[in-house]
C-alpha positions in Angstrom: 133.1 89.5 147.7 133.9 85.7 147.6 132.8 83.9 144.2 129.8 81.4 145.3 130.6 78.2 144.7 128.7 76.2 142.0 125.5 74.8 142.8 125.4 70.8 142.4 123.5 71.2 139.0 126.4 73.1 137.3 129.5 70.8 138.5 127.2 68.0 137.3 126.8 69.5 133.7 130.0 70.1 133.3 131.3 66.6 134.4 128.7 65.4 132.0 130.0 67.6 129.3 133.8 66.1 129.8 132.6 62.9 129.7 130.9 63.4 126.7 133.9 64.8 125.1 136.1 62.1 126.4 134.0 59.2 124.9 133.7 61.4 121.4 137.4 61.6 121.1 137.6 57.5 122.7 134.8 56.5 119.8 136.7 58.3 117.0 139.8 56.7 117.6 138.3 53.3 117.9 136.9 54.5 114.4 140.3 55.2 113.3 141.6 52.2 114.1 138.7 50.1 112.6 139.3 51.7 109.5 143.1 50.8 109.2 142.4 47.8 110.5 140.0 47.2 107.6 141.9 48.5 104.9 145.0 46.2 106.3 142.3 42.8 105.8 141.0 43.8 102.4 144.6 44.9 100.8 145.4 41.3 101.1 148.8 41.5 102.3 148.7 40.2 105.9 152.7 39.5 106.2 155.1 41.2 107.8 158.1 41.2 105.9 160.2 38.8 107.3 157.1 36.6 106.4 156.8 37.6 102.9 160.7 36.6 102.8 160.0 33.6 103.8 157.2 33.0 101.1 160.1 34.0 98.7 162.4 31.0 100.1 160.2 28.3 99.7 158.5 29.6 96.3 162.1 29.5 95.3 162.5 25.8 97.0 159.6 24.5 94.7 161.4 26.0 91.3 159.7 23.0 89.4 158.0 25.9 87.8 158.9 29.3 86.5 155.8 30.4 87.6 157.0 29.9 91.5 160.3 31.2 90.4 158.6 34.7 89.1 156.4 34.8 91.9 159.7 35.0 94.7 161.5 37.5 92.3 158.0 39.9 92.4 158.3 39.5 96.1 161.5 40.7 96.3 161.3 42.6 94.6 158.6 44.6 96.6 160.8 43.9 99.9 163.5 46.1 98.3 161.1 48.6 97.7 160.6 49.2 101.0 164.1 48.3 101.8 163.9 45.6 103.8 167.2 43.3 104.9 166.9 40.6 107.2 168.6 40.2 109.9 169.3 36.8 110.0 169.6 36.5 105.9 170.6 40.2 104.8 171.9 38.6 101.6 168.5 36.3 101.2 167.7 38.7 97.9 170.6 38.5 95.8 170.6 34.5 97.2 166.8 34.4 95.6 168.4 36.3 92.1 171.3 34.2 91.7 169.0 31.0 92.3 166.4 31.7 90.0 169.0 32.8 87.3 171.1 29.6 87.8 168.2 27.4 88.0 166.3 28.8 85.0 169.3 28.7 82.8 169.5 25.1 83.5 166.7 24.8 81.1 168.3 26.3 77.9 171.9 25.4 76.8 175.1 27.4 74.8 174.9 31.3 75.0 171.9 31.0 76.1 172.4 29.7 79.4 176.0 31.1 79.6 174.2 34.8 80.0 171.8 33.2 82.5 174.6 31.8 84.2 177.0 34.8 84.7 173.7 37.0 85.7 173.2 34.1 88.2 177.3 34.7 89.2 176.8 38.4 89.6 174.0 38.1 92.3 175.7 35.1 94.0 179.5 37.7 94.5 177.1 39.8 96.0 175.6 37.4 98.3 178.8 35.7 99.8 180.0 38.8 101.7 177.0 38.7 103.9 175.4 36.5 106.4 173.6 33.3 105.1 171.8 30.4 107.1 174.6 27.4 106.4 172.5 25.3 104.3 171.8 28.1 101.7 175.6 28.8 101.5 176.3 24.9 100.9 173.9 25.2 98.1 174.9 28.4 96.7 178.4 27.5 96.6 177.7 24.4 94.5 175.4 26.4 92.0 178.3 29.3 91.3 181.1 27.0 90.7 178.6 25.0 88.5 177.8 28.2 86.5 181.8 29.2 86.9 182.8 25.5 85.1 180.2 26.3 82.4 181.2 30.0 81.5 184.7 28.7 81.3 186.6 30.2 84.8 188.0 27.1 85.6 190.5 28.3 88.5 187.2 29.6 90.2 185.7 26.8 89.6 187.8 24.4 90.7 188.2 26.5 94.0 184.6 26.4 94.4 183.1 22.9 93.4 186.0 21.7 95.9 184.1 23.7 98.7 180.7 22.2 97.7 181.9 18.6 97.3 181.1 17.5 101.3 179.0 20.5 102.1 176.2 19.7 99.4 175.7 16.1 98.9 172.7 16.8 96.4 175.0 18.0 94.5 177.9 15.7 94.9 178.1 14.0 91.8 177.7 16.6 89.5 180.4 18.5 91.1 182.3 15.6 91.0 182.3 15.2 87.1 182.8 18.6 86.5 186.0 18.8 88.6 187.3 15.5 86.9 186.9 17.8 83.7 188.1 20.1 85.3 191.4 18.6 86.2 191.3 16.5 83.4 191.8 20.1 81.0 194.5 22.0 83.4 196.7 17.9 83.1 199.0 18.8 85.8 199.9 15.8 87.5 198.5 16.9 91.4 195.0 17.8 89.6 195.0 14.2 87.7 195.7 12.2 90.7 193.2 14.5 92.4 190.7 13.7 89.9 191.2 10.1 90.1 190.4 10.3 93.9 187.4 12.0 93.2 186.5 9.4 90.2 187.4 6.8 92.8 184.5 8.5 95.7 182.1 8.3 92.4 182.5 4.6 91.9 181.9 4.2 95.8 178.3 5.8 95.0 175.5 3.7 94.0 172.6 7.1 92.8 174.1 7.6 89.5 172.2 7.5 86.5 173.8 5.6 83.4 174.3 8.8 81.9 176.6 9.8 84.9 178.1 6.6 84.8 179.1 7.0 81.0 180.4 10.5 82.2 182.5 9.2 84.6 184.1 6.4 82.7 184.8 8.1 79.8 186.9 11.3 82.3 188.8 8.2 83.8 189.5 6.8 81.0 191.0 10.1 80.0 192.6 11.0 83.2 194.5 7.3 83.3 195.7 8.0 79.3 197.0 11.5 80.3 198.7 10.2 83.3 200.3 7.4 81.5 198.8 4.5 82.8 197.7 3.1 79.7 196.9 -0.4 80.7 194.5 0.4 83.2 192.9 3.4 80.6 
């Protein structure tokens, strides 16, 4: 014989009873995602991390103080724990390194800042190879062949400041003292009359301090003596 079909009571009880387990299932993920959602707002840490990069550059931007300076190596240090490379800066945390080290040696002088200076080196060779936004490179550039005059690789040096003379004008006229020395040490003739042109682009300039100025007059001085043009030394 042919099952009966189910009487209007039953087909309602059991469309009740679906329902019920639908919105029990619907309510504990809502509850779910409250709770993540919750934890997320009270860890604090409401940055993706290409936003907690970006903290990192301008912390290391406003280096007036070491304390900005350690608090864009901690981040970075927590974007390569969970091994995080940008895409449009995949060298952005040996950039940070190199920085910090290059800028916080400035502070101390002689072995001290040497060591600081070829840490600073180490993390910018690592950087190059890999993309950079153009004003970060200009920048970098001008800081390694800084910290290259100053630990004594002069050839690399003198390859680098050249690269960072139009491309960094912040950093023009220390660059342009330190190649004059530069030249001024190797005394081959095509470096001295390059140095002179550069000593003659610092006279052109009207931001230097009188201890720049000193700088300058003293290397030109120099220059003209070795070049034999001792009138005009």
């Amino acid at each position: 014989m042919a099952d009966a079909p189910p009487n209007e009571a039953e087909v309602t009880e059991e469309t009740s009873g679906g329902s019920k387990k639908k919105l029990a299932i619907l309510l504990a993920a809502v509850a779910v995602i409250g709770a993540g959602f919750a934890f997320y707002a009270l860890s604090g840490d409401k940055q993706t991390p290409a936003e907690r990069l970006g903290r990192a550059l301008e912390l290391i931007d406003q280096r007036e103080s070491n304390w900005k300076i350690r608090q864009s190596l901690e981040i970075v240090d927590e974007l390569d724990e969970l091994q995080y490379v940008d895409p449009n800066f995949p060298s952005a945390m040996s950039y940070i390194r190199g920085i910090a080290e290059f800028y916080t040696g400035r502070e101390f002088e002689g072995r001290e800042q040497q060591q600081r200076y070829l840490k600073a080196i180490e993390h910018f060779e690592k950087a190059f190879p890999r993309g950079m936004p153009p004003h970060r490179k200009a920048e970098m550039t001008w800081a390694m062949g800084v910290a290259l005059q100053v630990v004594s690789l002069p050839t690399r040096a003198r390859e680098t400041l050249e690269m960072s003379l139009e491309d960094y004008p912040q950093g023009r006229v220390e660059a342009s003292l330190l190649l004059m020395q530069n030249y001024s040490d190797q005394q081959l003739t095509a470096g001295l009359e390059r140095a002179l042109a550069i000593s003659d682009g610092l006279a052109a300039m009207n931001n230097l301090t009188d201890q720049q100025k000193e700088k300058a007059d003293y290397l030109r001085t120099r220059i003209l003596g070795q070049m034999g043009r001792l009138d005009e030394a």
